[in-house]
Steps between C-alpha positions, in 0.01 A plus 500: 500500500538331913279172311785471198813556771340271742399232219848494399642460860288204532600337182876582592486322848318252352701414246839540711337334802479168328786291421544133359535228821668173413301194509453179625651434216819675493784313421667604811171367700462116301703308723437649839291323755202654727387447880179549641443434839121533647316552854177453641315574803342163593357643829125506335552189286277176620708246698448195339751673237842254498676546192546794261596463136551756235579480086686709305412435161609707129449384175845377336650490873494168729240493724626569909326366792574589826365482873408749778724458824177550770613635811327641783284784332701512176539308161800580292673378219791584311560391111838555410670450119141581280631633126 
């Protein structure tokens, strides 16, 4: 009798647990814009490094390139506006 009550607590919480998430592409979601904005520890990087480039690239999207700012012991970039 403890396996059939604890069976159907399992199959209660898991069917109350999970609920529909909107996605990417939700009509409320299709026109905003993302950010992403990146850091790296360039302490242990080789110093003939000079430049940093990255690539954001999606099929049916424009491709974005972007550069690293290189400071001291950091590289970071920020990509604002991606869809």
């Amino acid at each position: 009798m403890k396996i059939y009550v604890f069976l159907f607590s399992a199959f209660f919480l898991l069917f109350t647990a999970c609920q529909t998430e909107p996605t990417g592409n939700d009509e409320n979601n299709e026109n905003k814009l993302g950010t992403l904005t990146m850091q790296m520890d360039m302490t242990s990087a080789p110093a003939e490094i000079e430049r940093i480039e990255g690539l954001l690239y999606r099929v049916g999207y424009d491709t974005i390139r972007f550069s690293f700012e290189m400071q001291d012991t950091t590289a970071s970039a920020t990509v604002e506006d991606i869809p």
